[in-house]
KOLKE-161651 format. One record per residue: residue in one letter; x, y, z negated of N, C-alpha, C in turn. Coordinates in pm, whole numbers, padded with zeros to 5 digits. Layout:
   resn       nX       nY       nZ      caX      caY      caZ       cX       cY       cZ
      A        X        Y        Z        X        Y        Z        X        Y        Z
...
This chain:
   resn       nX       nY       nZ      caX      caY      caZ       cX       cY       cZ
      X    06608   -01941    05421    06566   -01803    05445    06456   -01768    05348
      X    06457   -01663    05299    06357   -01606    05189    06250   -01584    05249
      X    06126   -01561    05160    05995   -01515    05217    06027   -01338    05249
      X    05898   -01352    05303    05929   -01258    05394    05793   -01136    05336
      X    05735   -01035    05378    05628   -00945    05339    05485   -00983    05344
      X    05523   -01111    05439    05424   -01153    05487    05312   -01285    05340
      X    05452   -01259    05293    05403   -01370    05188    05398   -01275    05028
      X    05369   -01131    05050    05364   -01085    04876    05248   -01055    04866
      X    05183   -01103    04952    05033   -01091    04877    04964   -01192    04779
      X    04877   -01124    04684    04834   -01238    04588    04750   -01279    04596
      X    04738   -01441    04595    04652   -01540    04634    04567   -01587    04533
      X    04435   -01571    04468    04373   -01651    04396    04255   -01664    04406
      X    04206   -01793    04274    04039   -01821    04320    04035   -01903    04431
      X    04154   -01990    04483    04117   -02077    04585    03975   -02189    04533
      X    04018   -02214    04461    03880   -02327    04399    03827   -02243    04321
      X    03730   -02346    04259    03655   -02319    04146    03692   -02330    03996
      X    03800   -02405    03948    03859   -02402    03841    03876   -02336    03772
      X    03859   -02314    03626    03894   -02216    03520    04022   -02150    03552
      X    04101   -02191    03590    04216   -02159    03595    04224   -02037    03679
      X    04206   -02094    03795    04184   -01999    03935    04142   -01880    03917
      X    04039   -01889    03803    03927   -01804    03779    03996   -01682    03679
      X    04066   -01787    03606    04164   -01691    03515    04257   -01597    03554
      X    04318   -01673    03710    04436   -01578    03790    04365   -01463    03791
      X    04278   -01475    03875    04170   -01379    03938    04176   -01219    03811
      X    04120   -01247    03716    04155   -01166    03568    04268   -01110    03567
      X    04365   -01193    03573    04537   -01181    03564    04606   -01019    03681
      X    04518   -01083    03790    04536   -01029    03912    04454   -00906    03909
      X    04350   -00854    03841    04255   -00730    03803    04323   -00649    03684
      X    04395   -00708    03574    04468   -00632    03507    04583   -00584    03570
      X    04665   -00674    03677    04783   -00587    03778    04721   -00433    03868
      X    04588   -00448    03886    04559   -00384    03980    04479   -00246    03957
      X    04443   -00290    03813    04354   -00202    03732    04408   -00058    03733
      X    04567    00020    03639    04600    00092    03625    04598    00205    03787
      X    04608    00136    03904    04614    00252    04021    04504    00278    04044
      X    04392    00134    04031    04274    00141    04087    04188    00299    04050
      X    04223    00289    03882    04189    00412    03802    04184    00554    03839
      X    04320    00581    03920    04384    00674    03951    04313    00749    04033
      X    04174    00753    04065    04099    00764    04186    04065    00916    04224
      X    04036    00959    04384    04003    01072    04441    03866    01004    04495
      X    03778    01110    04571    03643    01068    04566    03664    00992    04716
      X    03738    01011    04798    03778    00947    04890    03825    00844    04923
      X    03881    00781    05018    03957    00646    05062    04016    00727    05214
      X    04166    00717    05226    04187    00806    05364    04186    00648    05471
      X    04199    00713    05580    04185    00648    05679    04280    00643    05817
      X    04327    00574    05887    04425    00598    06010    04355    00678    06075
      X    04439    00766    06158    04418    00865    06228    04305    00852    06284
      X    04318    00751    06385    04259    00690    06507    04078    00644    06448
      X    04086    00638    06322    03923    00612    06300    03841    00729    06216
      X    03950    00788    06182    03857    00946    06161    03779    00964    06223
      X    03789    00996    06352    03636    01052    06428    03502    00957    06378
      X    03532    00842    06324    03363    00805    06369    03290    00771    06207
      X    03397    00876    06139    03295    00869    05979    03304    01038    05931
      X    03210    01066    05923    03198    01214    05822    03304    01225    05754
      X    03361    01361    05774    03477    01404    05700    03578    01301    05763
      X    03632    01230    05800    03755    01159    05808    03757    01088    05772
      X    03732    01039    05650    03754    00911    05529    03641    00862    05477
      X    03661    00789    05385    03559    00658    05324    03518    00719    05199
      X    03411    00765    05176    03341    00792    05028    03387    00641    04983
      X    03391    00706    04889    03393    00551    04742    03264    00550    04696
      X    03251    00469    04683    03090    00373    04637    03016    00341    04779
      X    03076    00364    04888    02995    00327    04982    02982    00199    05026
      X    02882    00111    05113    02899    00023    05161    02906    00016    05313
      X    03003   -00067    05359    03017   -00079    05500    03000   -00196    05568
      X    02927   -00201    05668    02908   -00324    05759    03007   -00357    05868
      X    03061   -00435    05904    03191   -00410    05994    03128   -00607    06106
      X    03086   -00545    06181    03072   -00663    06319    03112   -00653    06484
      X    03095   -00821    06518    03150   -00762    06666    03280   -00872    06672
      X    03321   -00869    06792    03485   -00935    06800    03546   -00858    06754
      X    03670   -00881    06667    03741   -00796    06589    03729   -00773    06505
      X    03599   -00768    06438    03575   -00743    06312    03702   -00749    06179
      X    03730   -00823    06162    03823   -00853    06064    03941   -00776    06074
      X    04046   -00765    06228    04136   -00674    06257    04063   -00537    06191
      X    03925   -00459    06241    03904   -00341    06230    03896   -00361    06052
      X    03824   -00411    05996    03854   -00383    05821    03970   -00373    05811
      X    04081   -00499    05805    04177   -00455    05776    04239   -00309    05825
      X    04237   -00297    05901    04262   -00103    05947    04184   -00023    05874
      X    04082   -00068    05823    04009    00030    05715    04104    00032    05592
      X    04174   -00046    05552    04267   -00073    05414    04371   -00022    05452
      X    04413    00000    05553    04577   -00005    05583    04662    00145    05505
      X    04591    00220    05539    04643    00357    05478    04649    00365    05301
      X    04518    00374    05324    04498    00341    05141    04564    00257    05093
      X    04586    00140    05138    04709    00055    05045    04844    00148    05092
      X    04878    00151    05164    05020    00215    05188    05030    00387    05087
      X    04926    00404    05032    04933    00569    04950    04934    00496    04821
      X    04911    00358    04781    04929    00290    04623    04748    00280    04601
      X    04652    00254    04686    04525    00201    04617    04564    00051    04690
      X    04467   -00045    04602    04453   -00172    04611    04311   -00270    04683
      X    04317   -00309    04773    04264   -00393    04798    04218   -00546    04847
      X    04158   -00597    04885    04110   -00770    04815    03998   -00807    04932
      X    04058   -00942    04987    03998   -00959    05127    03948   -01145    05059
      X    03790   -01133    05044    03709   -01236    05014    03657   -01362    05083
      X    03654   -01450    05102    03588   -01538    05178    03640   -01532    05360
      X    03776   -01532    05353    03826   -01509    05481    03898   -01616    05493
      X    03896   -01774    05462    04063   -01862    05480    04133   -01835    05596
      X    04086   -01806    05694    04203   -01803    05813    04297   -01663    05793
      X    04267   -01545    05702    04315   -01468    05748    04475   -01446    05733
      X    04564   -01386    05849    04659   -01418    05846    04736   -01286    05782
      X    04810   -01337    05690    04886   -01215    05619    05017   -01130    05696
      X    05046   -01220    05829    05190   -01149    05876    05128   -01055    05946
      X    04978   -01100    06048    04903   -01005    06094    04882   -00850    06033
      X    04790   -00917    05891    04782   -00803    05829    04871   -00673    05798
      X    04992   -00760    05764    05108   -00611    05747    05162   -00578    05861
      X    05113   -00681    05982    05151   -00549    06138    05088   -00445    06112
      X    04967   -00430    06091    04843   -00310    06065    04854   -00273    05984
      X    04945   -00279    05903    04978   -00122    05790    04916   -00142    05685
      X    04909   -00334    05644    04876   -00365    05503    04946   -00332    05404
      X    05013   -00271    05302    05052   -00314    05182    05041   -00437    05115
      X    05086   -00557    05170    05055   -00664    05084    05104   -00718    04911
      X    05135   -00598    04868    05220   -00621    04749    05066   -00535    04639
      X    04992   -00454    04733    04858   -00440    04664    04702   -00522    04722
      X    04739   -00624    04814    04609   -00710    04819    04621   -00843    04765
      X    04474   -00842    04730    04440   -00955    04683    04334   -01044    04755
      X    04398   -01150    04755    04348   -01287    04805    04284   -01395    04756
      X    04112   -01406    04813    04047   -01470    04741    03996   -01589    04867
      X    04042   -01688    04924    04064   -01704    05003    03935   -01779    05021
      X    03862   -01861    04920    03703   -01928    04928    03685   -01873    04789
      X    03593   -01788    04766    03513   -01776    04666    03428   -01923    04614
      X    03413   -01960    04501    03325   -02055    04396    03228   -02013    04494
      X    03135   -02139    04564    02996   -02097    04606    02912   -02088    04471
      X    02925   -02115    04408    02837   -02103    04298    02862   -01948    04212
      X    02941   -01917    04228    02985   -01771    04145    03025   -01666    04239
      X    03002   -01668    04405    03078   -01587    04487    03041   -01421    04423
      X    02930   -01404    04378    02897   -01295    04352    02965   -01232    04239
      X    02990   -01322    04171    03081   -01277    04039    03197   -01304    04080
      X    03289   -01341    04134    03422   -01302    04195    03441   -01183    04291
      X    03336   -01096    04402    03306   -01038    04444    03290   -00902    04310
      X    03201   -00931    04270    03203   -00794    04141    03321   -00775    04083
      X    03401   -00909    04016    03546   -00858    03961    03612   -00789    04043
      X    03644   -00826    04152    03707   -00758    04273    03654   -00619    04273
      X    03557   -00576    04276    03505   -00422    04287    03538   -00348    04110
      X    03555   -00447    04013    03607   -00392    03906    03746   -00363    03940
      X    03788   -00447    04020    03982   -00410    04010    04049   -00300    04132
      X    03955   -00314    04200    04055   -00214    04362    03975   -00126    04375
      X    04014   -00067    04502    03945   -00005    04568    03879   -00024    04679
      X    03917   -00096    04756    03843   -00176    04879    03825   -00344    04851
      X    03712   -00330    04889    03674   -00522    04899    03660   -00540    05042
      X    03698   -00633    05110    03647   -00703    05237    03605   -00829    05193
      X    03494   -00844    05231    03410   -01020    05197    03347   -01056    05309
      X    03328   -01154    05362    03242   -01231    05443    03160   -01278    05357
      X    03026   -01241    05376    02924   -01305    05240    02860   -01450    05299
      X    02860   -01540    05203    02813   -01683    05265    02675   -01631    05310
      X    02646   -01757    05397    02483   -01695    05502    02381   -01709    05438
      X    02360   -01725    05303    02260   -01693    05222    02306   -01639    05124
      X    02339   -01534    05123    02351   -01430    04985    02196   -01364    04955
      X    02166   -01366    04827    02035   -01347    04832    02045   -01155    04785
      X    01915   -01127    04824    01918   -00994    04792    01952   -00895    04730
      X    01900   -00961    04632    01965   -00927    04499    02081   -00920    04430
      X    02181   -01026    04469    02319   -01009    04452    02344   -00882    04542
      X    02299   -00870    04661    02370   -00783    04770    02361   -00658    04677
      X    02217   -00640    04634    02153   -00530    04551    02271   -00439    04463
      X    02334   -00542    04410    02357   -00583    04240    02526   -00525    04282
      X    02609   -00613    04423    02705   -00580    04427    02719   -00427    04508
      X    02641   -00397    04527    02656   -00251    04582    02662   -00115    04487
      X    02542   -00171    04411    02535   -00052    04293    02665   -00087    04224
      X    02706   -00187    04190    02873   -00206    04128    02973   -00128    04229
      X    02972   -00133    04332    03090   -00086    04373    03010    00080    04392
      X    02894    00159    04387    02882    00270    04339    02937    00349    04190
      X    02905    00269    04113    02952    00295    04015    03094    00277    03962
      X    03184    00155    03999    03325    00159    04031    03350    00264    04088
      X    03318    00360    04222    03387    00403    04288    03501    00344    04359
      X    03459    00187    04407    03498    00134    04516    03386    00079    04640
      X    03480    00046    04754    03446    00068    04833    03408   -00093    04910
      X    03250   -00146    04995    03257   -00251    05022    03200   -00280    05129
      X    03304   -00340    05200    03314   -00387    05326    03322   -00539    05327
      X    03171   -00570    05395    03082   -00632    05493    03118   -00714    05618
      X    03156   -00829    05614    03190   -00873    05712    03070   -00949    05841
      X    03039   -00955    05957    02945   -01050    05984    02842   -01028    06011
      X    02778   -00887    05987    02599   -00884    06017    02511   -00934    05948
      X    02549   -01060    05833    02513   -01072    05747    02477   -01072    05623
      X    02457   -00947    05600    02484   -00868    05463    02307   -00820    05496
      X    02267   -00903    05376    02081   -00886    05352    02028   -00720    05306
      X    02128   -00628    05286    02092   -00499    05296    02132   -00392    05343
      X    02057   -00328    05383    02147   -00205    05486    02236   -00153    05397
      X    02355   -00101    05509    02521   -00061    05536    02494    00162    05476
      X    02595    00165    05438    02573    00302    05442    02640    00377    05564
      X    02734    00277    05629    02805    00251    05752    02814    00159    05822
      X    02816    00142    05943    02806    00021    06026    02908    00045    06150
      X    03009   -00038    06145    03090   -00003    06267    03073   -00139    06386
      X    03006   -00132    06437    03028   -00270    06524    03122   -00226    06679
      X    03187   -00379    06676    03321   -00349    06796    03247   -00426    06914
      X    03218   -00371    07058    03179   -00404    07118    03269   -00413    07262
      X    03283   -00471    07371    03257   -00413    07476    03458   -00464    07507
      X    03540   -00581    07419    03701   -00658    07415    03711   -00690    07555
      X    03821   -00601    07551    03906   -00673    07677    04064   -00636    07666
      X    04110   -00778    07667    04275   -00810    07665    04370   -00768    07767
      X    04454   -00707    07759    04535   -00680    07845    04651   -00777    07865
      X    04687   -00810    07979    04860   -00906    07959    04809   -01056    07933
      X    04844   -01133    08037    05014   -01149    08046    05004   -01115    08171
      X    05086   -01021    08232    05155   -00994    08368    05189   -01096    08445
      X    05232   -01060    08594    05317   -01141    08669    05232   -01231    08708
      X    05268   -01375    08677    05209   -01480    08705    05069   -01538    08655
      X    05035   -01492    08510    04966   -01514    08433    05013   -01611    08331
      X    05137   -01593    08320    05202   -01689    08188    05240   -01569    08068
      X    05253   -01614    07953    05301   -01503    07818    05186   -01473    07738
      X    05214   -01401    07661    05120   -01362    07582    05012   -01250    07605
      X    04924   -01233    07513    04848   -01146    07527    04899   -01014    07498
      X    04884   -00883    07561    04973   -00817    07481    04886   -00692    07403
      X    04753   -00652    07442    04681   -00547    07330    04532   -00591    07400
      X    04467   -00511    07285    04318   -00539    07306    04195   -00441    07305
      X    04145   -00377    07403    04078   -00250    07404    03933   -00288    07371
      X    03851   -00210    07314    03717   -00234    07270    03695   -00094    07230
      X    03557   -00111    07218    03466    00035    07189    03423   -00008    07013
      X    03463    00107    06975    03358    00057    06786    03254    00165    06826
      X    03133    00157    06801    03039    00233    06787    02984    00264    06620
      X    03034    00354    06557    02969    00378    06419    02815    00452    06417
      X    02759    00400    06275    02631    00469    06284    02620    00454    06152
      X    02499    00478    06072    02443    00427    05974    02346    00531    05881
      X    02383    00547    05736    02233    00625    05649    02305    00804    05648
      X    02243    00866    05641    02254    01002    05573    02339    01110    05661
      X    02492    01113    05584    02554    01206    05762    02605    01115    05861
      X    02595    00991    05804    02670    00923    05908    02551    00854    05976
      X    02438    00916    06031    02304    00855    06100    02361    00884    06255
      X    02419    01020    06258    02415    01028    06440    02581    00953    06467
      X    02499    00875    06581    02570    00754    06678    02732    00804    06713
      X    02839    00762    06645    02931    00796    06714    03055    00672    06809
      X    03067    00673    06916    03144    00592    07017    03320    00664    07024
      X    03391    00473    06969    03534    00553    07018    03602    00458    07106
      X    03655    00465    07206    03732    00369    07275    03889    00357    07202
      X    03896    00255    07185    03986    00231    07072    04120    00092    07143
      X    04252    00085    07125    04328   -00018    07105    04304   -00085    06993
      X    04282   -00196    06974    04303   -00285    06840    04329   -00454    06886
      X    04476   -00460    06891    04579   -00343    06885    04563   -00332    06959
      X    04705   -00187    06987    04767   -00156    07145    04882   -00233    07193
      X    04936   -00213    07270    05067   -00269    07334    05193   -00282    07204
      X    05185   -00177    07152    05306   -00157    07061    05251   -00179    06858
      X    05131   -00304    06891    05117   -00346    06751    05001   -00268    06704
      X    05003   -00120    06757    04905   -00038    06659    04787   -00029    06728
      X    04716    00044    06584    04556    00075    06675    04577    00237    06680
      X    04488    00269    06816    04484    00418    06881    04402    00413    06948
      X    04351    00560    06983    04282    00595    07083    04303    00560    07216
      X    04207    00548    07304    04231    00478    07412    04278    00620    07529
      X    04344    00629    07627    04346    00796    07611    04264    00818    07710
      X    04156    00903    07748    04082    00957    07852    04134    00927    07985
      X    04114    00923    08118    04195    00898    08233    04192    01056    08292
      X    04327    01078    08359    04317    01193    08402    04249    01243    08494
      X    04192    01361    08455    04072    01420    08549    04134    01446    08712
      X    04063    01421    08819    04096    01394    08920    04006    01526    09025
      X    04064    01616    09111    03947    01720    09165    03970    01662    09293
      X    03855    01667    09345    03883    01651    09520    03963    01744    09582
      X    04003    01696    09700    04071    01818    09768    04038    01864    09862
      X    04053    01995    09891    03965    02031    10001    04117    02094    10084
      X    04061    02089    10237    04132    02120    10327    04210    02230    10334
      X    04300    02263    10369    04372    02331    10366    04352    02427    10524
      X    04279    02556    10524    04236    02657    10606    04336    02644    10696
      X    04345    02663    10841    04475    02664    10951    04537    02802    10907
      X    04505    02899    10879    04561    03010    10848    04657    03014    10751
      X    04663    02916    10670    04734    02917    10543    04829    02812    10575
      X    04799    02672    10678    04883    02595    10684    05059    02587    10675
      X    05095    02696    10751    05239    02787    10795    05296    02804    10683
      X    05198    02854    10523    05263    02915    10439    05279    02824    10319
      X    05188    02673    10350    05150    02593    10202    05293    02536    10191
């Protein structure tokens, strides 16, 4: 049986080797020509519009993304934008799972996979990456020093890409901060055997400039049927009041 979607994403930079290092290059000239192509934006799934100014993702911004889930919610930050032809590149993540990813509306034929950054060069594999796409997701090792943070931000300002923060540990403030709070699993039914089947949580966004006032969304990630959505309000309920004897005859 052939591979499947789950496997067209491109993998490099596992080690430290020249080589690796070279893919990496290889893999920035594939990615370069759309990256170019740019609007001042990054769009976004429906369902997370509400909790950023305007709808979508300025480019050059930086984003902090924490909480359980974390990783599901970035990837949903990419999902659209890769599916319209921009490219993006998920850093210092080994577990992450690629069949997952294209449930959530990856394009994996435009991400790139850097699966352990060189501890010694993470910052400069991190910058190429903001030379080639449009979205970065990185988990930054737990001592990234300031100054790189500094260094890779103003790069992805001036790229006009976009970088997302995995962890809480990112040594300088977010221009966005979405943290997922508040998981709870739905399923397995019946007996309590099967799988899990969706996962509700609150993201609370906040962060610098218009995006300072606090916004709360109750969110699926996922829902029952794979996707992420709004969680829907419960229906409003009025008391009832008695029904007058005079009227009884006629209700």
């Amino acid at each position: 049986m052939g591979a499947g979607p789950a496997f067209a994403a491109v993998q490099v930079a596992r080690s430290s080797t020249a080589s690796d290092l070279a893919a990496l290059r290889r893999a920035e000239s594939l990615s370069t020509p759309t990256a170019l192509a740019r609007t001042k934006t990054l769009p976004l799934a429906e369902a997370l519009q509400p909790l950023v100014p305007g709808g979508a993702l300025q480019r050059g911004t930086t984003v902090g993304v924490t909480g359980p889930g974390s990783t599901t919610l970035a990837l949903v930050l990419s999902a659209v934008a890769t599916a319209e032809g921009s490219w993006a590149a998920v850093a210092g993540v080994p577990a992450l799972g690629l069949a997952a990813a294209a449930e959530l509306g990856i394009a994996l034929e435009r991400l790139l996979v850097v699966a352990r950054p060189p501890d010694g060069s993470w910052a400069v594999v991190v910058a190429a990456l903001l030379d080639a796409v449009d979205l970065v997701v990185v988990r930054p090792p737990a001592r990234l020093a300031s100054a790189d943070a500094r260094r890779l931000q103003a790069r992805a300002r001036e790229r006009g890409a976009v970088l997302c923060a995995l962890g809480g540990t990112w040594p300088q403030p977010c221009d966005i901060c979405f943290t997922v709070t508040a998981p709870a699993w739905v399923g397995p039914t019946g007996a309590g055997s099967g799988r899990l089947e969706a996962r509700q949580v609150e993201v609370v966004g906040s962060g610098r400039g218009a995006a300072s006032r606090e916004r709360r969304l109750p969110l699926w990630l996922p829902g029952p049927d794979g996707a992420i959505s709004t969680v829907a309000a419960p229906a409003a309920t009025h008391p009832t009041q008695p029904v007058p004897a005079g009227l009884a005859a006629v209700s």
